[in-house]
C-alpha positions as CSV (number, residue, x, y, z in Angstrom):
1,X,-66.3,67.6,-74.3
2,X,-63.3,68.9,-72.5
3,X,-62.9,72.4,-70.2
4,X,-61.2,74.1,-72.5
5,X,-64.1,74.1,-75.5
6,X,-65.3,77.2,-75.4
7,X,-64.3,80.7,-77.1
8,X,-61.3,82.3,-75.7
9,X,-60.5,85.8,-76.7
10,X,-57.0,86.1,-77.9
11,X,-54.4,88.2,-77.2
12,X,-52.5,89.9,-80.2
13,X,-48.8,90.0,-79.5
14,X,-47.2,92.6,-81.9
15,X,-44.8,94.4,-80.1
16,X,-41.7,94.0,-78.0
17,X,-43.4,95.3,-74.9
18,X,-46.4,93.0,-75.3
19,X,-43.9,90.3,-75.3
20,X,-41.4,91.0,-72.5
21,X,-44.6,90.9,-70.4
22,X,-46.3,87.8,-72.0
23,X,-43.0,85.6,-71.4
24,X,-42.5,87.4,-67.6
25,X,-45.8,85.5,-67.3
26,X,-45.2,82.6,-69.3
27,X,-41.9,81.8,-66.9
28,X,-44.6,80.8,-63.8
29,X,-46.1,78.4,-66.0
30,X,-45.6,74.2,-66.2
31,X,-47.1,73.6,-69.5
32,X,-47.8,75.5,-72.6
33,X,-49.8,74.3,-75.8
34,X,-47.9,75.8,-78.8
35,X,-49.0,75.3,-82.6
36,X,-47.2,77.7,-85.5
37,X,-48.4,78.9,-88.7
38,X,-45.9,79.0,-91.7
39,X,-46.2,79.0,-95.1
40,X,-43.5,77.1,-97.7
41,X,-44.7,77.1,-101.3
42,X,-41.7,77.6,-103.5
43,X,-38.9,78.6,-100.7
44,X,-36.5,75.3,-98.6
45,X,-37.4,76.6,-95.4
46,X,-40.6,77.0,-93.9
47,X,-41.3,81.3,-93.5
48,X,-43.0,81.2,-89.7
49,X,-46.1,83.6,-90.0
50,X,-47.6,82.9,-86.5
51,X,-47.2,81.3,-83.3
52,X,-50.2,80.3,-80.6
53,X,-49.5,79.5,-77.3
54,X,-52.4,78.6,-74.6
55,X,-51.6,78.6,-71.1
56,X,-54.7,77.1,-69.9
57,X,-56.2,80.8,-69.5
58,X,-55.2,82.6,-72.6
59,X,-54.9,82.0,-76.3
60,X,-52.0,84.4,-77.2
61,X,-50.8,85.2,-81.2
62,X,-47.4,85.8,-81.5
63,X,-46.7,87.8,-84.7
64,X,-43.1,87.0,-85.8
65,X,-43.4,89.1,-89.0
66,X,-44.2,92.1,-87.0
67,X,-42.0,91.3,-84.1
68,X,-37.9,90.4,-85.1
69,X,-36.2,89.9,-81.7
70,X,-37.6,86.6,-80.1
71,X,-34.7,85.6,-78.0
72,X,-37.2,86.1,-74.8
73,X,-40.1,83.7,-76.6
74,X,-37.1,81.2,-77.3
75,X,-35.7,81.5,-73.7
76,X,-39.1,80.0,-72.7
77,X,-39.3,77.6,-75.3
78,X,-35.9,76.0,-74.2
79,X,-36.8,76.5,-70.2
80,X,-36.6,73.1,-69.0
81,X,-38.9,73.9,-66.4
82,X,-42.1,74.0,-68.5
83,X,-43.3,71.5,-70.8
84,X,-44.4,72.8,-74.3
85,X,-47.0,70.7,-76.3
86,X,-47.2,70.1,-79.9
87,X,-48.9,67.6,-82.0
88,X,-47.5,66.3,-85.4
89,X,-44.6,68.3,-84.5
90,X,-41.4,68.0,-87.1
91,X,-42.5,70.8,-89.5
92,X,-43.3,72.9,-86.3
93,X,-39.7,71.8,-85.2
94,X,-37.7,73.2,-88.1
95,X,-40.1,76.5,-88.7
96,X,-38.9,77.3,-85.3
97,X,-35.1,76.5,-85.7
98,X,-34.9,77.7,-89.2
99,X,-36.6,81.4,-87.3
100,X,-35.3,81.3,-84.2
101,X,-32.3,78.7,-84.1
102,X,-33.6,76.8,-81.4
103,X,-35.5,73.6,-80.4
104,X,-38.2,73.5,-77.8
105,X,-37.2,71.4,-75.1
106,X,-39.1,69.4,-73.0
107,X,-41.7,68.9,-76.0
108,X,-44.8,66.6,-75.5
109,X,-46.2,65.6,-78.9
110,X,-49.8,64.2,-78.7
111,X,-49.2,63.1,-81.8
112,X,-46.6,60.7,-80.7
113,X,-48.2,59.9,-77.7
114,X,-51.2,58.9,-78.8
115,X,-49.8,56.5,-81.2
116,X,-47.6,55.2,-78.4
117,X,-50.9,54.3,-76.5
118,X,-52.4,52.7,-79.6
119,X,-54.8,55.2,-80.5
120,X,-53.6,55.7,-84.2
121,X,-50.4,55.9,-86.3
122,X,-50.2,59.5,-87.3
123,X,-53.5,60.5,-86.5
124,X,-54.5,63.6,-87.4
125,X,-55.4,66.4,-85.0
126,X,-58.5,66.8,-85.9
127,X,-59.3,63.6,-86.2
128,X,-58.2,63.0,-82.5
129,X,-60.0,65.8,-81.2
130,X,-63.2,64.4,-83.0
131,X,-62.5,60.6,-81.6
132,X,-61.8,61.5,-77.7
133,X,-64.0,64.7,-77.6
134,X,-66.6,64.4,-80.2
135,X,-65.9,67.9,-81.4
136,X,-65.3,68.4,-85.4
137,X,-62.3,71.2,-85.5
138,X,-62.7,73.6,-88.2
139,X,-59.7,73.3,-90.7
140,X,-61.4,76.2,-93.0
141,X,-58.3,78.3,-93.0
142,X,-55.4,75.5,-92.8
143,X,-54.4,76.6,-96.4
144,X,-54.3,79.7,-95.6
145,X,-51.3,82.7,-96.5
146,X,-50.0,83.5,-92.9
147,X,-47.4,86.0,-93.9
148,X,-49.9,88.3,-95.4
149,X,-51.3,91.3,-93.0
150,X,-53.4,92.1,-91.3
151,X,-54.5,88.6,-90.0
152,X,-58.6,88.3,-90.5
153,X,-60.8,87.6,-87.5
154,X,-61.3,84.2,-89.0
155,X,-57.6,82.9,-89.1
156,X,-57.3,84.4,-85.7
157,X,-60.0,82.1,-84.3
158,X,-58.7,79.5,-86.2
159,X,-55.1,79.5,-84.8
160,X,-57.1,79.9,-81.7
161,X,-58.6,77.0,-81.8
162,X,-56.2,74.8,-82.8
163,X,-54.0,75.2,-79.3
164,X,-57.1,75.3,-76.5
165,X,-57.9,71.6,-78.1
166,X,-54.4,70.8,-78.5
167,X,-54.1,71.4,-73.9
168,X,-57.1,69.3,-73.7
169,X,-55.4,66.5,-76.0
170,X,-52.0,66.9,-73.6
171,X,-54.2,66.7,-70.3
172,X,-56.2,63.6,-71.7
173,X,-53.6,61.8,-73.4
174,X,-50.3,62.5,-70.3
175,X,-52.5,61.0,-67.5
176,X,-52.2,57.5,-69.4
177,X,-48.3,57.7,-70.6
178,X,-47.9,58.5,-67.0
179,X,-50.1,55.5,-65.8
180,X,-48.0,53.3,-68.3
181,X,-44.5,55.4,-67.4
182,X,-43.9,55.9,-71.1
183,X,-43.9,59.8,-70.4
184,X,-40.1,59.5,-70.7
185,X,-39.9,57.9,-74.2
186,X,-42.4,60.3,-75.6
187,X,-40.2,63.4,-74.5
188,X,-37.5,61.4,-76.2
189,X,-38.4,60.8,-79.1
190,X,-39.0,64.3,-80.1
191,X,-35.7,65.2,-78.3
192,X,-34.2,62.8,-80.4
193,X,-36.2,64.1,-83.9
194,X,-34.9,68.0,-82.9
195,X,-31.2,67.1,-83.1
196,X,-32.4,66.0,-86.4
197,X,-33.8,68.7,-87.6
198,X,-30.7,70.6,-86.4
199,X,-28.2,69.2,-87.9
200,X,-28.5,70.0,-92.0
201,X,-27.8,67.4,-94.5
202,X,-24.0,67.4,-95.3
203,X,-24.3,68.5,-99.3
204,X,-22.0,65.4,-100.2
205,X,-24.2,63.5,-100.0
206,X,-27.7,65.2,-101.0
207,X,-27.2,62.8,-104.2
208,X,-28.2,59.5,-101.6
209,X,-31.5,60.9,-101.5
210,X,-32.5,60.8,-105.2
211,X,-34.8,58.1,-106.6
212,X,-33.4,55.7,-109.3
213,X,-29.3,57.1,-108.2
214,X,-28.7,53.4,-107.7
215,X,-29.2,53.1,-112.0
216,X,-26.4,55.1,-112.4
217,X,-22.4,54.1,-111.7
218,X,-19.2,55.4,-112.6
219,X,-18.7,58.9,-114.3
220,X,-22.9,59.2,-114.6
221,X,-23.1,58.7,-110.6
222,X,-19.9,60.8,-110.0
223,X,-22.2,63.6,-112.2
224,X,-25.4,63.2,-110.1
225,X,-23.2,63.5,-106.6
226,X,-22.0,66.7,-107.4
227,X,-25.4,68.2,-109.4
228,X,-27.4,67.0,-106.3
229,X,-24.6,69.1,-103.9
230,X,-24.6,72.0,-106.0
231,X,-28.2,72.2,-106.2
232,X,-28.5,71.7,-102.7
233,X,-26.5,74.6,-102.3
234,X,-27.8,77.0,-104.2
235,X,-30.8,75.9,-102.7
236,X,-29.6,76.9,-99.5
237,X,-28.2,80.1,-100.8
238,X,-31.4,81.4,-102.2
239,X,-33.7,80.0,-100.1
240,X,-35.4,77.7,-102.8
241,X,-36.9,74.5,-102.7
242,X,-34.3,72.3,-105.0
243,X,-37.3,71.1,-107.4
244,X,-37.5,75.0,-108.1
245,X,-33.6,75.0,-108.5
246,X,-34.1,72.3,-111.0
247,X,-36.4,69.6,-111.1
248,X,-35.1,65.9,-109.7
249,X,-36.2,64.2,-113.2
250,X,-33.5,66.9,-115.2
251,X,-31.1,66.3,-112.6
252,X,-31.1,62.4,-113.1
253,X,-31.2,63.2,-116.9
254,X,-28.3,65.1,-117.2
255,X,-26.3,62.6,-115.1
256,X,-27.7,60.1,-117.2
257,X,-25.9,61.9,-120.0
258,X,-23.5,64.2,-118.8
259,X,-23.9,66.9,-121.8
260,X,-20.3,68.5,-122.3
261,X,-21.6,71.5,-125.0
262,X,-25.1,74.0,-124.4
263,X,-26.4,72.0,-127.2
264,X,-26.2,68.8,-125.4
265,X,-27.9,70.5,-122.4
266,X,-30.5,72.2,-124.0
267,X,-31.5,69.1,-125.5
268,X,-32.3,67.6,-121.9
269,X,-36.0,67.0,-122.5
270,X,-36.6,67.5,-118.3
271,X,-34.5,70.7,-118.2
272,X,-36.3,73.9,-118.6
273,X,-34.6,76.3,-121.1
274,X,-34.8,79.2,-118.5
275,X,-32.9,76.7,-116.0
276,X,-30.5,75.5,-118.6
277,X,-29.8,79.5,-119.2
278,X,-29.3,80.2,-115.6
279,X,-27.0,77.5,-114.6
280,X,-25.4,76.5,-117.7
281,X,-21.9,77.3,-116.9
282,X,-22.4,75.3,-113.6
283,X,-23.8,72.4,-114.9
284,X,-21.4,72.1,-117.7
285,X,-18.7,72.6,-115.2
286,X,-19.8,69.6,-113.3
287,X,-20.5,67.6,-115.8
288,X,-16.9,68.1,-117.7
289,X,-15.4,67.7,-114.6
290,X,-17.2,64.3,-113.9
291,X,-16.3,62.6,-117.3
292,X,-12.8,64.0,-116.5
293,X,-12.2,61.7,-113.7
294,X,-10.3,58.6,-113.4
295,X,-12.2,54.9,-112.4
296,X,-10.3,55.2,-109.4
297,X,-11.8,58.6,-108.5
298,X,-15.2,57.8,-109.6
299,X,-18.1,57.2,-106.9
300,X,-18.7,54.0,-105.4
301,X,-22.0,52.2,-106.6
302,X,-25.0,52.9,-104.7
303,X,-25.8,50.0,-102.6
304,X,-29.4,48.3,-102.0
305,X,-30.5,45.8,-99.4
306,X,-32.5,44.0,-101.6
307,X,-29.0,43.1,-103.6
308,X,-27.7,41.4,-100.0
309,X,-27.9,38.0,-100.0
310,X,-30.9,36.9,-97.5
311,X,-32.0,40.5,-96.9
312,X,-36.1,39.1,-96.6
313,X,-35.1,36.4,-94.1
314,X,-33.1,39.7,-92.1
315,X,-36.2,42.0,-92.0
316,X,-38.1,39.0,-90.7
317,X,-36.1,38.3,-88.1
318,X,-35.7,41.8,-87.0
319,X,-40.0,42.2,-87.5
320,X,-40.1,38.8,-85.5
321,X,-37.4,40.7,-83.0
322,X,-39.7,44.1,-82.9
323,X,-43.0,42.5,-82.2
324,X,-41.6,40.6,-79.5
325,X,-40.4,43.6,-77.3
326,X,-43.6,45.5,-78.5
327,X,-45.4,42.9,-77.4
328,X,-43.4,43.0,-74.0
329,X,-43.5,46.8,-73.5
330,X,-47.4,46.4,-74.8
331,X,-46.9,49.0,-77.2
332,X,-47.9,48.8,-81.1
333,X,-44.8,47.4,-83.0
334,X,-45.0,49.7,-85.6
335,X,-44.4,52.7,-83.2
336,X,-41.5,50.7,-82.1
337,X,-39.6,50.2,-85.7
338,X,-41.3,51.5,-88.5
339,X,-39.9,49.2,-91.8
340,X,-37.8,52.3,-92.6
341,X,-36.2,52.0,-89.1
342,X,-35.6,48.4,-89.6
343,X,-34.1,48.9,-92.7
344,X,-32.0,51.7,-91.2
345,X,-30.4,49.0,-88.9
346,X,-29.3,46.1,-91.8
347,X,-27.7,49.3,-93.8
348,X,-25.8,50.5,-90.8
349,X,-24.6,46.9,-90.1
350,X,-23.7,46.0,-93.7
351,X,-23.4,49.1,-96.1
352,X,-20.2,50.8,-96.3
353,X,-21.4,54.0,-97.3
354,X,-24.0,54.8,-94.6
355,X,-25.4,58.7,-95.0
356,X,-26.6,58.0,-91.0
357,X,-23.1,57.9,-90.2
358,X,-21.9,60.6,-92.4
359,X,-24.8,63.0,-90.6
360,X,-23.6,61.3,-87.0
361,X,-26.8,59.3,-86.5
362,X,-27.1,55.9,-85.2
363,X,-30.0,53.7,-86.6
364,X,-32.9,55.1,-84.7
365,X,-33.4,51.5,-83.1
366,X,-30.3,51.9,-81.7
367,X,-30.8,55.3,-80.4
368,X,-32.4,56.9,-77.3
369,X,-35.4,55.6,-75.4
370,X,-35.4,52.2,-78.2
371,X,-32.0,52.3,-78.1
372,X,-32.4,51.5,-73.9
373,X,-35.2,49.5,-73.7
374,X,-32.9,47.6,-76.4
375,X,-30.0,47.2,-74.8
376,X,-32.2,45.3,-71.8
377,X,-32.5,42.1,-74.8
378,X,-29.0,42.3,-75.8
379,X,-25.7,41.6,-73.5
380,X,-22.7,40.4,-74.9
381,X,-24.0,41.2,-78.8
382,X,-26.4,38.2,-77.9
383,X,-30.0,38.3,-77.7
384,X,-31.3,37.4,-74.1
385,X,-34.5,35.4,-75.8
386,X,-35.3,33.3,-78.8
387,X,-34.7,36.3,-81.3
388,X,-31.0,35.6,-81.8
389,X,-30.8,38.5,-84.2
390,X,-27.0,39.5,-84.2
391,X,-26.2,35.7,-85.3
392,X,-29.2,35.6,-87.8
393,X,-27.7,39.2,-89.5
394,X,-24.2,38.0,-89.5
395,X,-24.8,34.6,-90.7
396,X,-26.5,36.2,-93.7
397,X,-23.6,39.1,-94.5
398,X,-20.7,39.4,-93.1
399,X,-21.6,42.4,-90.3
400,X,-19.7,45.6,-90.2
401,X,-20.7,47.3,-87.2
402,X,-21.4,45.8,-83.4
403,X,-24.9,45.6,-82.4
């Protein structure tokens, strides 16, 4: 059990007022458990329906349908004075900057933290509640539609619920990252995954995302760079998810064949005949303009690491590299460098087309609290223990980029 399992009533924030005094209140404060609500179905951006926030005394619903100035509620989220807590926190993240154009800062995400102390990779919230309080959380209403009102009694006690836990979690789980002084690197790393979510994808290259783009070369690949941006864009424009733009599987098709007449379009198996109708005159457009282009203009082949000559022998040395400082740090490697994070590194150091770049990302290994406790094994691009992995890297491909 923990001492804050027990009912709390909630307080309904609906109106400016309500909020101007809830946020005077909330500025005394050092930490606040915050949680949102949201729904995303068919649109690209989450639609925020709620917010909870517990200060240890008081569950408090924010409604941000009913309520359409913030700015106060944001100035609090972005006070550096007071720690907000989250857990599983990158959808919360971008509901929040795609509503209110901001991203909580310091953020503690139990989540993250837990993993950190070995207590699970991505474990649930529920199911860390359960494991460290013996309390099943009710997830009845997790599916729920948040932008409809009124709110019912029952998703009210749920959203309740989910934040007086979520302080108990953060009081629990910050007493050891503190005992461990990893406090630091979990603030980071959720520092570092809001500039993410901050910055959007540049539309040039929307096309690097697509499974199978790497079948494709010349005139077919210059086709699926520029359906994949326009897409994105509309996307963007209308506030759709891209699959309901049009579906990944149509987009590859018709880059596969770059139809020049409606004929040839229609007859895309993948391509719905009310999409085709839409967006015919853009995605014959694009297409004529693609099979119009020189070789010289034409879009350089996707590249793959498995294609690089002693890519296996690469990874292994950078797993060997990553469980060794893991080991040191007595963290779990995987929390260190995921595989995709590894991988991230060898493209950065040998593709020459690197979306990280283009977005002005490092590889995350290379980057904020890992990119520090790093640096402390490397001096002079030379590993300072066994794990000589700038030599084993560049004697396998010629490397582009300095470690």
């Amino acid at each position: 059990m923990h001492p804050y399992n027990k009912t709390y009533e909630y307080l309904y924030v609906d109106t400016p007022a309500q909020l101007t005094q809830l946020c005077a209140h909330y500025s005394t404060q050092e930490v606040l458990a915050i949680d949102t609500e949201f729904v995303r179905t068919q649109t690209l951006t989450p639609i925020l329906g709620l917010i909870q926030v517990f200060d240890k005394h008081q569950v408090a619903l924010i409604d941000p349908v009913a309520i359409n100035d913030l700015s106060e509620f944001s100035s609090i989220l972005t006070n550096p004075n007071i720690v907000k807590v989250a857990h599983a926190c990158s959808e919360d993240l971008e509901a929040l900057w795609h509503h209110l154009h901001i991203i909580p800062t310091p953020l503690f995400d139990t989540q993250f933290a837990a993993a950190m102390l070995g207590l699970g990779v991505s474990v649930g919230y529920a199911n860390l509640v359960e494991n460290l309080f013996e309390i099943t959380v009710d997830k009845g209403e997790s599916r729920t539609d948040w932008i409809q009102r009124p709110l019912s009694s029952a998703q009210c006690a749920y959203a309740s619920a989910d934040v007086t836990h979520l302080m108990a979690l953060y009081e629990h789980i910050y007493k050891e990252t503190q005992i461990l002084q990893k406090t630091d690197w979990v603030l980071d790393e959720i520092h570092q995954l809001g500039l993410k979510k901050s910055i959007p994808l540049p539309t040039e290259i929307a096309y690097y995302s697509l499974k199978n783009n790497w079948k494709l070369k010349g005139k077919q690949l210059s086709a699926l760079k520029e359906l994949a941006k326009w897409r994105l864009e509309v996307a963007r424009k209308e506030n759709m998810a891209v699959n309901f733009v049009i579906k990944e599987i149509a987009l590859f098709e018709i880059a596969s064949k770059v139809p020049e007449t409606p004929q040839a379009l229609f007859d895309c198996h993948n391509l719905y005949s009310k999409q085709a109708r839409l967006y015919k005159d853009d995605l014959l457009r694009i297409c004529h303009a693609a099979k119009e282009q020189s070789n010289i203009q034409a879009v350089p082949r996707i590249q793959r690491l498995v294609e690089f000559n002693g890519y296996k022998a690469c990874l292994n040395a950078v797993k060997d590299f990553v469980d060794h400082v893991a080991l040191q740090q007595n963290i779990p490697a995987p929390v260190l460098a995921s595989k995709k994070q590894m991988n991230q590194l060898l493209k950065w150091c040998w593709f020459d087309f690197d979306e990280l770049e283009l977005q002005g990302f490092k590889p995350d290994i290379l980057t904020g609290w890992r990119g520090e406790l790093f640096a402390d094994y490397i001096q002079g691009k030379q590993l300072l223990n066994q794990h000589n992995l700038h030599v084993v890297i560049a004697g396998h491909h010629e490397i582009k980029r300095s470690l």
